[in-house]
C-alpha positions in Angstrom: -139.2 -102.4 4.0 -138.3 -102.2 7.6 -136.7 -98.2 8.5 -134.1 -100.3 10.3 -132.7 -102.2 7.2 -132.9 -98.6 4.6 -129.0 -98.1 6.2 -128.0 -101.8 5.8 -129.2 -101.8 2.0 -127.7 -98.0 1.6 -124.4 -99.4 3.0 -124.1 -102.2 0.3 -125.9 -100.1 -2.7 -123.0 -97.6 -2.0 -120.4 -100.5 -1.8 -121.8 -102.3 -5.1 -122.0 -98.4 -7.1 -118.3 -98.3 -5.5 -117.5 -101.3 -7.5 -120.0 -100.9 -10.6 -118.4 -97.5 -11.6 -115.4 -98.5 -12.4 -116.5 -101.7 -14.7 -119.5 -99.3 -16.1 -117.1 -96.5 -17.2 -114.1 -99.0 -18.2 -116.9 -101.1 -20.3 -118.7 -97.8 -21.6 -115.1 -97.2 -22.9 -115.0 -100.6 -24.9 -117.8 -99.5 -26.7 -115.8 -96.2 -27.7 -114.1 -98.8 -29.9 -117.0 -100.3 -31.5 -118.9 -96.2 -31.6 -115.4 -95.0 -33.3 -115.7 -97.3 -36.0 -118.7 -96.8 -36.6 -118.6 -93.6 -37.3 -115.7 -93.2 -38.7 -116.3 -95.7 -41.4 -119.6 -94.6 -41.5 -118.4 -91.2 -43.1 -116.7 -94.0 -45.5 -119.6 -94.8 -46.9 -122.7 -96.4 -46.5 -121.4 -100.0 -48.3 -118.5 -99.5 -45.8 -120.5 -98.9 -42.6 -123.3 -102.4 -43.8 -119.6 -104.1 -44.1 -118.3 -103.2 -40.9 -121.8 -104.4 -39.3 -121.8 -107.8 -41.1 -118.0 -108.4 -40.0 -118.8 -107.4 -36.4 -121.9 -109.9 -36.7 -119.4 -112.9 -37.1 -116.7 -111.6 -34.7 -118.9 -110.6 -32.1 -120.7 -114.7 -31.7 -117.5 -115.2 -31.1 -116.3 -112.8 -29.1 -118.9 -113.0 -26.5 -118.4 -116.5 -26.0 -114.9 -116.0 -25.1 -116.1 -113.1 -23.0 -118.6 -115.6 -21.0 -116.2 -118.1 -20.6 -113.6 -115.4 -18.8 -117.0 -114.7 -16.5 -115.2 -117.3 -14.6 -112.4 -115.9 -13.5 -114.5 -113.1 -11.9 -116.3 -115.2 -10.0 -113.4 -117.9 -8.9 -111.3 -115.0 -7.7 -113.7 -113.2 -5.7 -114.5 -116.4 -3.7 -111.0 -116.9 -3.2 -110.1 -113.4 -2.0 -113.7 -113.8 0.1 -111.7 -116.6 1.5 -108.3 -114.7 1.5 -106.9 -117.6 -0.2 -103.7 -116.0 -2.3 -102.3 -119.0 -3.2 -105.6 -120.0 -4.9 -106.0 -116.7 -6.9 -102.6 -116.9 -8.2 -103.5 -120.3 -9.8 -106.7 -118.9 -10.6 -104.8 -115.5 -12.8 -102.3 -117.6 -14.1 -104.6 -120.5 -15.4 -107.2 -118.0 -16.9 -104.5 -116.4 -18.6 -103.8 -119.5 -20.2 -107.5 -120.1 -21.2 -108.0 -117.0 -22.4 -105.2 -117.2 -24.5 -105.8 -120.9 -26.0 -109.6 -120.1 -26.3 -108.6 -116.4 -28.5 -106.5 -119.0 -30.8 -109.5 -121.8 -31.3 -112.3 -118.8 -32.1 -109.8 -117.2 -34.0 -109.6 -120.1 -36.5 -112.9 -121.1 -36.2 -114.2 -117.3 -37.4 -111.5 -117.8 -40.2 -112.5 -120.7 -41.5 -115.8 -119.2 -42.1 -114.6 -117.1 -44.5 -114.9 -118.6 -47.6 -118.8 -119.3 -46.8 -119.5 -115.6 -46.4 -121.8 -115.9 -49.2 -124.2 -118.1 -48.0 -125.6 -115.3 -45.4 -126.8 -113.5 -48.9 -125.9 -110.5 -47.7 -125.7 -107.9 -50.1 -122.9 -108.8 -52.6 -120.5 -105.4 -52.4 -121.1 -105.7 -48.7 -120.0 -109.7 -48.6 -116.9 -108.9 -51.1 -115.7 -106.4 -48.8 -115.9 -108.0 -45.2 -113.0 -110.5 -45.5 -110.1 -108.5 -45.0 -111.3 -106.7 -41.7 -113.1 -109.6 -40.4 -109.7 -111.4 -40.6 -108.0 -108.5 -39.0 -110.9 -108.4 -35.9 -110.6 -112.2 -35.7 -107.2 -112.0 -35.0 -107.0 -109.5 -32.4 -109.6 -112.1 -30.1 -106.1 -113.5 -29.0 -104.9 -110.3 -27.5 -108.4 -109.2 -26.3 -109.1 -112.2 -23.8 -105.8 -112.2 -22.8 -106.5 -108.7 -21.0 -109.8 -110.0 -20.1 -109.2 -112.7 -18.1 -106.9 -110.3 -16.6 -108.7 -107.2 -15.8 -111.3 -110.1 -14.4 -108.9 -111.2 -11.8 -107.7 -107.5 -11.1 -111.7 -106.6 -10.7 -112.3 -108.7 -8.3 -109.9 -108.3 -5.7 -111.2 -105.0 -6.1 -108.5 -102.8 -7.7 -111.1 -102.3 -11.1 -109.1 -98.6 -11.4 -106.1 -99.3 -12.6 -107.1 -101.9 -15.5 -110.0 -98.9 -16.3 -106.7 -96.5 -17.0 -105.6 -99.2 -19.6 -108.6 -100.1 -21.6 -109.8 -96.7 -21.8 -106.2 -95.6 -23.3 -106.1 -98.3 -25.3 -109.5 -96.6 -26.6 -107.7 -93.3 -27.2 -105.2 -95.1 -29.0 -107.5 -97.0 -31.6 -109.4 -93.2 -32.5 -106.2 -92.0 -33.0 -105.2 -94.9 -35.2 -108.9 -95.0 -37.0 -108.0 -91.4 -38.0 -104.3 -92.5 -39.1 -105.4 -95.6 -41.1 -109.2 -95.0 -42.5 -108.5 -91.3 -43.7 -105.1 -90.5 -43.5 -103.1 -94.0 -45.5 -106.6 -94.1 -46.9 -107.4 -97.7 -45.9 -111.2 -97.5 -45.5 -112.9 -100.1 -43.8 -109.2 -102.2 -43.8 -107.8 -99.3 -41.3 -110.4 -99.7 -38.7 -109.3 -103.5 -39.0 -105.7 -102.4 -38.1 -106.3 -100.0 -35.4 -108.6 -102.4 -33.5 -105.6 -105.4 -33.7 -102.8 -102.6 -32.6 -104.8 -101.3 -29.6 -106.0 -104.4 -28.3 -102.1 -106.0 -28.4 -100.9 -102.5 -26.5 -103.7 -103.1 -23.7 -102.4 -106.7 -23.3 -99.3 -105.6 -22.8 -99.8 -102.7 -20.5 -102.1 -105.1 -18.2 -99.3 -107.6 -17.8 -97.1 -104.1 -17.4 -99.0 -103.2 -14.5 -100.2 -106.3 -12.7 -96.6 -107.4 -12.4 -95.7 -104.4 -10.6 -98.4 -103.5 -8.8 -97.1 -103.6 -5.0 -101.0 -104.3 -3.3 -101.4 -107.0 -5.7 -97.7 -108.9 -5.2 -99.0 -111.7 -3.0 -102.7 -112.3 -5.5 -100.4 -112.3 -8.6 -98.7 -115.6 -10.1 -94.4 -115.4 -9.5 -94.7 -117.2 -12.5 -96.0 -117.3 -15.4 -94.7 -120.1 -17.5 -95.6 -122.7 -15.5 -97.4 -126.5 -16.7 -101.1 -125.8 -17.1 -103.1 -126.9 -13.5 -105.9 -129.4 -14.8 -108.2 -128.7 -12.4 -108.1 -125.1 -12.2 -108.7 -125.4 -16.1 -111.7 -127.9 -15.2 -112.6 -125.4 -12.4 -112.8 -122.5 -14.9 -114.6 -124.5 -17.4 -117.2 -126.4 -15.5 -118.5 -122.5 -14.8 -117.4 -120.7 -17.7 -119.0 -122.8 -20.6 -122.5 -122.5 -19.6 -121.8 -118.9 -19.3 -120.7 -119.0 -22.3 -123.8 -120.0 -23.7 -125.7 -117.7 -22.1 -123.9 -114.5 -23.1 -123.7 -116.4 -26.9 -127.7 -117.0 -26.5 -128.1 -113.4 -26.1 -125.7 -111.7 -27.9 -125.7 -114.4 -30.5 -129.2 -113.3 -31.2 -128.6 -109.7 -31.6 -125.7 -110.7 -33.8 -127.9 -113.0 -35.9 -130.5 -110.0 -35.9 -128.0 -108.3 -38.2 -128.0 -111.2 -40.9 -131.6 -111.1 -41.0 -132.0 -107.4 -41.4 -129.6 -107.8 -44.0 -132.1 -109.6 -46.0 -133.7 -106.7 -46.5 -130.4 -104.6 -48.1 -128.1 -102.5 -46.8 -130.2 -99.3 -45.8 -131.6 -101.3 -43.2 -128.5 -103.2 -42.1 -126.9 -99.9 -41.7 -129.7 -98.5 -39.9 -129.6 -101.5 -37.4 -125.7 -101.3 -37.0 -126.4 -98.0 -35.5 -129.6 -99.0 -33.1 -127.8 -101.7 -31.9 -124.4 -99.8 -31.1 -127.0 -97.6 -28.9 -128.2 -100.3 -27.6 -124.8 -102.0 -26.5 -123.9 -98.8 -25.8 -126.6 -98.2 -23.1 -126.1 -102.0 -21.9 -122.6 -101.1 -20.4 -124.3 -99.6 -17.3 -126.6 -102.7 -16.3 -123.6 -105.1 -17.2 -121.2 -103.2 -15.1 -123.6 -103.5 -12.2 -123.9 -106.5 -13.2 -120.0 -107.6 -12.8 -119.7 -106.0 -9.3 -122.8 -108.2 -8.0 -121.3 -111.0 -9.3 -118.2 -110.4 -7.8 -119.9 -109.4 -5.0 -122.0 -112.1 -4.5 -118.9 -114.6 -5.2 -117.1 -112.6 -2.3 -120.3 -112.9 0.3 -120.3 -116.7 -0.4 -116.3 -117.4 -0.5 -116.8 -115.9 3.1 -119.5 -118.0 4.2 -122.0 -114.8 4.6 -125.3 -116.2 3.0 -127.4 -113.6 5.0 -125.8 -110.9 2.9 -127.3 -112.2 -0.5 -130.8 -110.3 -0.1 -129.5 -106.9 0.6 -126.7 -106.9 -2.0 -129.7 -107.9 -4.6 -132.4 -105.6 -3.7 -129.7 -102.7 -3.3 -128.5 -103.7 -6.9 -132.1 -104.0 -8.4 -132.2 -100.3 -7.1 -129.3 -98.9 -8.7 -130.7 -100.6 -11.6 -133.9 -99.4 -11.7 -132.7 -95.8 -11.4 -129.9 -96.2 -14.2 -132.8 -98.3 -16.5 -135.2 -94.7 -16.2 -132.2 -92.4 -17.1 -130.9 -94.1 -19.8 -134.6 -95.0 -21.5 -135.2 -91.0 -20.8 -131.6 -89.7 -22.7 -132.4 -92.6 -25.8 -136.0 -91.5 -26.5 -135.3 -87.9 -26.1 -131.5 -88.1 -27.9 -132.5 -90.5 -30.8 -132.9 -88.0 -33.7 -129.2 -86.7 -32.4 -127.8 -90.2 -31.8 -129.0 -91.3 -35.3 -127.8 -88.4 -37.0 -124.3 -88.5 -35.1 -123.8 -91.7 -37.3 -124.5 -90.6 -40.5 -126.6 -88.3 -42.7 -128.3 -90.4 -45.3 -131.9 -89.4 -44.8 -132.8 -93.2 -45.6 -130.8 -94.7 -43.2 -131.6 -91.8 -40.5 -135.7 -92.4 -41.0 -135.3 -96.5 -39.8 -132.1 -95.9 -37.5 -134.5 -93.7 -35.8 -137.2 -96.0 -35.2 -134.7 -98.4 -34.2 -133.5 -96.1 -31.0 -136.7 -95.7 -30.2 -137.4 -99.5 -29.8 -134.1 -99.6 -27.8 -135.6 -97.0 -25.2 -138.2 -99.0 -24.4 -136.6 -101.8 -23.8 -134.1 -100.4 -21.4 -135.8 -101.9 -18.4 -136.0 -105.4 -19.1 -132.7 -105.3 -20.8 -131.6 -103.8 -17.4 -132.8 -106.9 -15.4 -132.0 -109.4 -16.9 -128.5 -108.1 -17.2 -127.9 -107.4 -13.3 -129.9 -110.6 -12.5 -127.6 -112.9 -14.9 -124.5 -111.2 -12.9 -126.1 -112.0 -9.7 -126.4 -115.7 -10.6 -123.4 -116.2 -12.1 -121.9 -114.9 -8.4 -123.8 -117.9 -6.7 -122.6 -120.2 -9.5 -126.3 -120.8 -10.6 -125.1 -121.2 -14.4 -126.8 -123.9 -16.3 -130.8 -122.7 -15.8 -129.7 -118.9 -16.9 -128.7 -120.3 -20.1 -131.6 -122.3 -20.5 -133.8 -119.5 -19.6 -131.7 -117.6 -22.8 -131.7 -120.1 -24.8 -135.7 -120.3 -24.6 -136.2 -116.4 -24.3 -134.0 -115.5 -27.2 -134.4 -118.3 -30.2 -137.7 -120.2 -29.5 -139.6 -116.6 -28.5 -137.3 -113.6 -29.9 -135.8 -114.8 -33.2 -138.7 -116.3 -34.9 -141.1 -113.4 -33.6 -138.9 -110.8 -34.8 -138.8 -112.6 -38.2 -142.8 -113.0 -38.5 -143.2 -109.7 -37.5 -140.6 -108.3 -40.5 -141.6 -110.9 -43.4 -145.4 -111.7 -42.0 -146.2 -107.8 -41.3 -143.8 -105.9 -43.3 -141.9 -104.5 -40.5 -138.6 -105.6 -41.7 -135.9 -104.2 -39.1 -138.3 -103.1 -36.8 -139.6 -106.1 -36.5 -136.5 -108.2 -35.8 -135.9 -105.5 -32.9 -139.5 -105.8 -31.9 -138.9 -109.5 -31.5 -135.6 -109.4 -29.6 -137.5 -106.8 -26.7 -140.1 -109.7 -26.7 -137.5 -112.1 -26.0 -135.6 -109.7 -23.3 -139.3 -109.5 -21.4 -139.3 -113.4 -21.0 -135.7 -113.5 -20.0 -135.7 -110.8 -17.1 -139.1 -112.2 -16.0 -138.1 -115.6 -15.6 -134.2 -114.4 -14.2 -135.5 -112.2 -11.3 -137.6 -115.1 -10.1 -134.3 -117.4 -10.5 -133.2 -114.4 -8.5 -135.9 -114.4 -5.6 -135.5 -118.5 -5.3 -131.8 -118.4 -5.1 -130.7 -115.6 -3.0 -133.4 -113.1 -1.8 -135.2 -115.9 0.3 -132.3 -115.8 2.9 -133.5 -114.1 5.8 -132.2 -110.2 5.3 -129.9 -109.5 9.0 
């Protein structure tokens, strides 16, 4: 690299770790939700816990293609306040409010009416019999939860991420407090965890329409109406991006989910064990897919504005703060796993696998890393359709059906449907940095 670029690429690492911390910190606080949960039901019992996890393995296919759909938003606003085109980003927040809430209806019913086919994922039959109740309750609260999305996406990228960061992470607070309330003190179990998750995901809806309609610097990006007739091609606009985003986050995350069906072929020691590993796991992800976010609206920004020759500096400074986060966060999850492990519960069965598990999850870190930030970086150029592809392929024709030869063929059972998934995360960041390279980094660096 050229001495005369190092302050160029300093100026936009600082200006993307600006925006990434934020989104890392806001999403790390998400996963407070999922972590209090865990453990709290966890303390339940260990039926209670391997429920919890097969819920969470039909809600979240769900939720994360919602989530990918919303990606949208992210990246139609930022070009539009690239373009410092208000009028536009109004329709844009208004509209994707509107998707976000008609989409948390249709996955809601969908997820419901898998209920009475529970069964034929032959889970464990306590663990099956006592899913329904909080899966309905989780289901449910999808409505209120992309609702908030699609608005903290709109509020992200005209860069006020702060403010919508105060609300989710109090809206965390509020569902530990409530955890404590429902699962121990009315004595709801599993049920309670159900409850507090619908409660606190309504109050953070609330408090982001609170706050976005009164924010001052946001008055002229923010609709003056709400109820207004739907814009069709906004909608189309939002959808013609957001659906194959959707089924790249689903290809992924879809994968992990379906992970937890196949460990739970093997009982629910195992299943438990992986509900841990792969809250570490999502845990640790928060950090690439927050950098992640900020390139993408960062990138979306750059192009709105018609500034190509930014692309190659805003990448390779993001690969760099990735890099460095990927090396700390591998370090603290082979070093930390015994203590992660046993933070969860104390079952010497389920601490001996859920401890190989976090050790598989450090060492995938890196690639995990990658392909994260590079999917955000795509998504900012609107390159959506060969990212899923490139998921699709990495995930279920490599991952999945490694992971399950490796458990049945070779009698690795979990750690082999973790083992699998890593294989499947190498193909996917390969293949995404050079989608990367071709796209954006071969425009000549000013």
């Amino acid at each position: 690299m050229e001495s005369g670029r190092r302050p160029t690429l300093l100026i936009e690492g600082r200006k993307t770790a600006k925006l990434a911390l934020p989104l890392i910190i806001g999403q790390l606080g998400q996963m407070m939700m999922m972590i209090a949960d865990t453990i709290m039901v966890g303390k339940v019992g260990v039926t209670e816990l391997a429920a919890l996890t097969f819920g969470n393995a039909v809600f979240t296919i769900l939720f994360v293609f919602g989530s990918g759909l919303l990606t949208s938003v992210s990246v139609l606003s930022s070009a539009a306040a690239g373009r410092e085109d208000a009028p536009a980003a109004r329709a844009l927040c208004r509209n994707g409010f509107y998707l976000a809430i008609g989409a948390g209806f249709f996955l809601a019913l969908l997820g419901l009416a898998t209920l009475p086919f529970l069964h034929l994922f032959h889970q464990p039959p306590e663990v099956t019999a006592l899913t329904p109740p909080y899966l309905i309750l989780i289901l449910v609260s999808l409505v209120p939860s992309f609702g908030a999305s699609a608005l903290k996406n709109h509020g992200d990228a005209l860069d006020r991420p702060w403010p919508s960061f105060s609300i989710f992470v109090s809206g965390v607070l509020l569902n530990i407090g409530l955890n404590q309330w429902f699962i121990f003190g009315l004595d709801l179990k599993l049920i309670g965890a159900g409850w507090a998750t619908l409660i606190s995901r309504c109050a953070i809806l609330i408090a982001m329409l609170i706050w976005l309609n009164r924010d001052q610097r946001l008055k002229s990006w923010i609709p003056n109406r709400w109820f207004t007739a739907l814009e069709g091609e906004k909608i189309r606009a939002l959808l013609v991006l957001g659906i194959p985003a959707s089924f790249q986050v689903l290809a992924e995350w879809g994968a992990f989910a379906s992970a937890g069906f196949l460990v739970g072929l093997f009982g629910e020691v195992p299943l438990a064990a992986h509900q841990i590993a792969l809250t570490t796991s999502a845990t640790f992800f928060m950090i690439p897919f927050g950098i992640g976010m900020a390139l993408t609206m960062r990138m979306g920004n750059a192009t709105g504005a018609g500034q190509p020759e930014r692309y190659a500096r805003i990448v390779y400074s993001g690969w760099i703060l990735t890099l460095g986060s990927a090396i700390i966060t591998g370090l603290l999850c082979t070093s930390l796993r015994s203590f992660i492990a046993g933070y969860f519960v104390s079952e010497p069965a389920v601490l001996e696998i859920a401890t190989g598990l976090i050790l598989i999850v450090a060492m995938s870190q890196f690639v995990d890393a990658f392909q994260a930030v590079s999917s955000g970086i795509l998504r900012g150029l609107e390159d959506i359709v060969t990212p899923a592809w490139t998921a699709f392929f990495a995930y279920w024709i490599i991952g999945i059906p490694t992971g399950w030869y490796l458990a049945k063929a070779r009698g690795m059972e979990a750690a082999g449907i973790w083992w699998g998934l890593t294989i499947g995360l190498i193909i996917a960041a390969i293949f995404l940095c050079l989608r990367v390279i071709r796209m954006a980094c071969r425009q000549k660096m000013a």
